[in-house]
C-alpha positions as CSV (number, residue, x, y, z in Angstrom):
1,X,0.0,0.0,0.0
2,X,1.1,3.4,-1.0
3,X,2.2,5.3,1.6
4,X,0.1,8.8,1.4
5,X,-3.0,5.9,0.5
6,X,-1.4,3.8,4.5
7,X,-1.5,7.4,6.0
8,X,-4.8,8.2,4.9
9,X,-7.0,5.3,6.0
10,X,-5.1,5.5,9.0
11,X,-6.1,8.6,9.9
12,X,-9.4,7.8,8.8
13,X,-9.6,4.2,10.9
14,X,-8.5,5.8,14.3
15,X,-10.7,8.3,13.9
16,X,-13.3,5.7,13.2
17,X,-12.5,4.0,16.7
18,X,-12.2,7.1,18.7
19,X,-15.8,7.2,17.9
20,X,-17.3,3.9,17.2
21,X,-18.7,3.7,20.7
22,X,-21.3,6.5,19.5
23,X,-22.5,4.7,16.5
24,X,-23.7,1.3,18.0
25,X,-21.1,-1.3,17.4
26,X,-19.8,-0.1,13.5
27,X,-16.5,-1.3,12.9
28,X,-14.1,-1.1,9.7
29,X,-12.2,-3.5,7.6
30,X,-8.8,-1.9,5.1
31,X,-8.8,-3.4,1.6
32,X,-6.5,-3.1,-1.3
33,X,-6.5,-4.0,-4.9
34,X,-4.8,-2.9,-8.2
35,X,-7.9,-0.4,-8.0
36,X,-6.7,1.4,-4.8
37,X,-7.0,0.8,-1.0
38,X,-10.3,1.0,1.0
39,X,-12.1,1.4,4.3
40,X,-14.9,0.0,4.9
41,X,-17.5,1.0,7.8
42,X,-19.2,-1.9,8.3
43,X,-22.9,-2.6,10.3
44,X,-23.4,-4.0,14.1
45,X,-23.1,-7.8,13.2
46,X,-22.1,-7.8,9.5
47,X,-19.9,-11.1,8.7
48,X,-17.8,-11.5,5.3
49,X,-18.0,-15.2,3.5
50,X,-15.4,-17.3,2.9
51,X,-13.9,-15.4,0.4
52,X,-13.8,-12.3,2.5
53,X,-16.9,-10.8,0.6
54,X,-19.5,-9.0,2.3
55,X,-23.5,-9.1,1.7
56,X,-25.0,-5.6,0.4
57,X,-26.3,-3.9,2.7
58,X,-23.4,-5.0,5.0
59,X,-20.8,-1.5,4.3
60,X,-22.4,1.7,5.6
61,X,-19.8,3.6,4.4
62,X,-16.7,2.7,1.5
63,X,-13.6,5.0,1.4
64,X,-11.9,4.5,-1.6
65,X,-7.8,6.0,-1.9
66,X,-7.9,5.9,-5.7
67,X,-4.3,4.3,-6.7
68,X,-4.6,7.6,-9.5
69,X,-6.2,11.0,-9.6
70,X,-9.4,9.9,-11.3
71,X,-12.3,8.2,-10.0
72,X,-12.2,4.1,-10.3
73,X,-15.6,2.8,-11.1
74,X,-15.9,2.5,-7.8
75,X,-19.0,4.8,-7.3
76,X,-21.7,2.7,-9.6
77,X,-20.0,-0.7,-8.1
78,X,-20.9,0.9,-4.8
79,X,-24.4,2.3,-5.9
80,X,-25.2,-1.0,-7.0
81,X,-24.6,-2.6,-3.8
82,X,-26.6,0.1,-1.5
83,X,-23.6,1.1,0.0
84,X,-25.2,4.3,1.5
85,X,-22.3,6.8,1.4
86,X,-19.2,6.4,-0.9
87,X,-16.5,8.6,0.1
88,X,-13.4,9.1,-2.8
89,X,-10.2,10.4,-1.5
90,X,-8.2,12.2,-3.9
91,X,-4.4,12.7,-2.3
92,X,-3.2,14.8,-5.8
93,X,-6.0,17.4,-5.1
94,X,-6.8,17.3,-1.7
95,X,-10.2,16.4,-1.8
96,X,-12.7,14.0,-0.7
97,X,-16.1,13.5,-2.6
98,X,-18.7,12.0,-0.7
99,X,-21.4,10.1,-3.4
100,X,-24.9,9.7,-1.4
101,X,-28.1,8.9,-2.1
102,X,-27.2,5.5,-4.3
103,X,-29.6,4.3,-7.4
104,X,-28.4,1.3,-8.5
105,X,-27.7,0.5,-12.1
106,X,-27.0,4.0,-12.3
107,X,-24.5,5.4,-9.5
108,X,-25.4,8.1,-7.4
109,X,-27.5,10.7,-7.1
110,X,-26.0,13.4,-5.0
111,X,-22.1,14.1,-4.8
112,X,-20.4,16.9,-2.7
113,X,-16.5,17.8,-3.0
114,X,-15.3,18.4,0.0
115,X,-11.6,19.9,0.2
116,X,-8.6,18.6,2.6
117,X,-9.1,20.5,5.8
118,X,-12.8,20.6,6.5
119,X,-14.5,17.8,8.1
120,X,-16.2,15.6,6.2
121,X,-19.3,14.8,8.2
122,X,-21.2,11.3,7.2
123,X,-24.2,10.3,9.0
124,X,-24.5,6.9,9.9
125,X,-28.0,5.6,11.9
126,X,-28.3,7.4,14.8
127,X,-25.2,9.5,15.1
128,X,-22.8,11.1,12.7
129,X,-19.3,9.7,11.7
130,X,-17.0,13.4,11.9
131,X,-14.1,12.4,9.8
132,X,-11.3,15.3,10.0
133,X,-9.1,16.3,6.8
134,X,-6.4,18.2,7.7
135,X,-4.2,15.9,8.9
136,X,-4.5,13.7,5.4
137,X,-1.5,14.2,3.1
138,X,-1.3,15.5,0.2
139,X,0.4,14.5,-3.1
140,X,0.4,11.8,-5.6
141,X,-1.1,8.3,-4.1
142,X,1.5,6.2,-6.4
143,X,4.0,3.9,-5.0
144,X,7.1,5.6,-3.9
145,X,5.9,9.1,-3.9
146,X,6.9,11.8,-1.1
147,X,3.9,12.1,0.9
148,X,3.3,15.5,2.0
């Protein structure tokens, strides 16, 4: 995994378990592919199969470290497996886009760019996952890059 893409989800999963306790059990699962690295925010009681898949419905949020500075596909795979929010982190611009409101077979309906530094604020059930920016680096997410 990349660096500035290891930094990132870091950042992203402590922050996740500083506040888990208010969002009833959520927990996350890092994944990495040619396609870039994610972190998955995953419902009370969700279970992966043997392959390490889990059911739709299961990922309550996906944040996706695209490997390059353009989107992956990812939103519409995403959409079409209800994931409800769909956050893509791009390191070489310093922004996040959060995709909400999924239609499957389609993608998304709503998308807001949201740049490094402001917090990136994703509701999930009952509370509200507050994901802070400013500490996520910036520059090129490609193997043997100086992260910034």
């Amino acid at each position: 995994m990349p660096d500035v893409q290891r930094r990132i989800v870091a950042a992203a999963r402590e922050q996740l378990l500083r506040q888990s306790g208010g969002h009833g059990g959520v927990r996350s699962v890092v994944s990495e592919d040619g396609r870039g690295t994610r972190l998955l925010v995953l419902a009370p009681g969700a279970s992966s199969d043997a392959a390490g898949r889990y059911r739709s419905g299961d990922a309550l949020v996906v944040l996706e470290v695209a490997p390059v500075p353009e989107p992956t596909g990812g939103h519409r795979t995403h959409a079409d497996a209800r994931v409800p929010l769909y956050v893509l982190v791009d390191p070489g611009e310093a922004v996040c886009t959060v995709h909400s409101r999924p239609l499957p077979g389609v993608g998304y309906r709503e998308a807001e760019r949201v740049p490094f530094g402001n917090d990136l604020f994703l509701p999930l059930g009952d509370g509200t996952l507050v994901l802070e920016t400013g500490d996520f680096p910036v520059g090129p997410p490609t193997p043997g890059a100086a992260a910034g």
